[in-house]
C-alpha positions as CSV (number, residue, x, y, z in Angstrom):
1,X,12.5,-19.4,-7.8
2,X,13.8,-17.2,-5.1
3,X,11.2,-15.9,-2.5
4,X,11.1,-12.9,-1.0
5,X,9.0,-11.6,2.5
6,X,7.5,-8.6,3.2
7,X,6.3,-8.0,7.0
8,X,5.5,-4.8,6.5
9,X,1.6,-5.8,6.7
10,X,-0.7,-6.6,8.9
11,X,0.0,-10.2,7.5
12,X,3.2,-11.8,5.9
13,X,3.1,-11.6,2.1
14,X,4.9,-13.6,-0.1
15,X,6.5,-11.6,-2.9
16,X,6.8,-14.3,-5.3
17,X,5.4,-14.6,-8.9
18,X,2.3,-17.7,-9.8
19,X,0.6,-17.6,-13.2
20,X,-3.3,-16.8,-12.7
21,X,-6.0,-16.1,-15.1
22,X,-8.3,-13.4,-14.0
23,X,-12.2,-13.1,-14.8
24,X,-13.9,-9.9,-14.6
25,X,-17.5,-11.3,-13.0
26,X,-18.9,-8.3,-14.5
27,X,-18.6,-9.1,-18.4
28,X,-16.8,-12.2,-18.6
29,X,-13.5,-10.6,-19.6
30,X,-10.3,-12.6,-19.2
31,X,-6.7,-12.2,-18.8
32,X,-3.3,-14.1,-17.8
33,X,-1.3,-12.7,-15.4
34,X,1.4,-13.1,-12.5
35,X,1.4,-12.6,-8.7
36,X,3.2,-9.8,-7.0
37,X,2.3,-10.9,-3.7
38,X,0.6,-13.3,-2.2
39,X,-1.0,-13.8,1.1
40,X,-3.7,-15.6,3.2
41,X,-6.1,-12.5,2.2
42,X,-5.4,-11.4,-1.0
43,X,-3.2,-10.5,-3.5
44,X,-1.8,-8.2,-6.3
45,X,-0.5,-8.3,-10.1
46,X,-0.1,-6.8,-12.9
47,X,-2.3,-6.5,-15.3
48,X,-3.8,-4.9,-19.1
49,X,-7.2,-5.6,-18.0
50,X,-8.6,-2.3,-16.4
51,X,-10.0,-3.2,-13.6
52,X,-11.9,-0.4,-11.1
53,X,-12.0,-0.3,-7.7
54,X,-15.2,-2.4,-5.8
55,X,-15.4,-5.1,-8.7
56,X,-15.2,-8.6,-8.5
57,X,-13.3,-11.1,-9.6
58,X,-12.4,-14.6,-10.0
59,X,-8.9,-15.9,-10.3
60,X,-7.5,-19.2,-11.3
61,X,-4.4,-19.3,-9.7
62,X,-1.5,-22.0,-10.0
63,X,0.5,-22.7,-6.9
64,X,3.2,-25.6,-7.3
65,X,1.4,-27.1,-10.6
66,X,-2.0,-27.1,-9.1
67,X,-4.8,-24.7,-9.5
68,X,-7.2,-23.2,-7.1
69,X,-10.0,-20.7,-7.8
70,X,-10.6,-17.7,-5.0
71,X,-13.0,-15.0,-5.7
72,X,-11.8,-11.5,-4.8
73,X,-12.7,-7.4,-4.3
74,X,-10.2,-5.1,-6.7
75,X,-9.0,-2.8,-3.6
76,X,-6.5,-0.5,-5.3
77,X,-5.2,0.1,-9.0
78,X,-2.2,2.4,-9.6
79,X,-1.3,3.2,-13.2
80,X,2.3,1.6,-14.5
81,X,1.6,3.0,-17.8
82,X,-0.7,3.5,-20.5
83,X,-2.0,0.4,-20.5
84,X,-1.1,-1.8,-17.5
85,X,-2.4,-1.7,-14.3
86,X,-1.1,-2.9,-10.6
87,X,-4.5,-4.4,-9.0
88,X,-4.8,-5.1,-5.5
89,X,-7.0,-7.6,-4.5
90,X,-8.8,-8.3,-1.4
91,X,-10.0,-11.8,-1.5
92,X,-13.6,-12.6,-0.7
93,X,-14.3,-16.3,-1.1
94,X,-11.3,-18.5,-0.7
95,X,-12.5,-22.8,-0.7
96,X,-11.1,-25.1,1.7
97,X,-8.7,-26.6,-0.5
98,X,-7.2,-23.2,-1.7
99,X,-6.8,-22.0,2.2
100,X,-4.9,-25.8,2.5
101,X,-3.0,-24.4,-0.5
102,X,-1.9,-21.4,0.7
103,X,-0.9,-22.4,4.1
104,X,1.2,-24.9,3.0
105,X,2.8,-22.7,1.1
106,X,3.6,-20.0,3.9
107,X,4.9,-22.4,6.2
108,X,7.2,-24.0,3.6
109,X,8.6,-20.3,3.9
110,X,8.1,-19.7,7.4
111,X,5.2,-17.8,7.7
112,X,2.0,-19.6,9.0
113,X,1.7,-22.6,11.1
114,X,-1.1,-25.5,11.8
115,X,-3.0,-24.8,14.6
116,X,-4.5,-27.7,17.0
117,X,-7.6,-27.7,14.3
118,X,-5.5,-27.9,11.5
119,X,-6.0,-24.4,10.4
120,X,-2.9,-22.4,8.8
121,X,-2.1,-18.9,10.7
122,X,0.2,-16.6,10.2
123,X,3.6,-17.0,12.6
124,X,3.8,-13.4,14.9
């Protein structure tokens, strides 16, 4: 898989596709679905689930043949048709083991990097 970077955020994003399942916290409502992007705060796909701005989420979300569960804030929707969405998503609750995840992940590609307490952050 081929991995692309955008930097043109206020943090790096991975452009690169993982298979999630996304649950609509208000009614239960499930759907698969791929990444767009990826970062230390959030992320985006696309989607046949309409989804509105200000709900919540939860997303399963399989990085290198494990799965994490973050909790997120739907933060923009743009229409790419009749009936599939882009969602933006700003996460809200990301564990321990899914920030460990996620870091190892960006510095595999370059972008983050351990601090002295062991915490990921994103390379300047």
């Amino acid at each position: 898989m081929k991995t692309q970077v955008s930097m043109l955020r206020a943090e790096p994003r991975l452009q690169e596709s993982h298979a999630m399942l996304v649950h609509r916290c208000n009614d239960g409502v499930e759907r698969l679905a791929k990444s767009g992007n990826l970062s230390f705060s959030g992320c985006a796909f696309s989607s046949d689930l309409p989804l509105g701005k200000g709900e919540s989420i939860e997303i399963l979300l399989s990085i290198d043949g494990r799965v994490v569960e973050v909790r997120g804030e739907i933060v923009r929707k743009r229409n790419l048709g009749e009936v599939a969405y882009e969602i933006g998503v700003r996460f809200t609750r990301v564990p321990m083991r899914a920030q460990r995840m996620l870091g190892s992940l960006m510095e595999i590609e370059g972008l983050a990097i351990k601090n002295r307490q062991g915490r990921f952050q994103a390379v300047a």
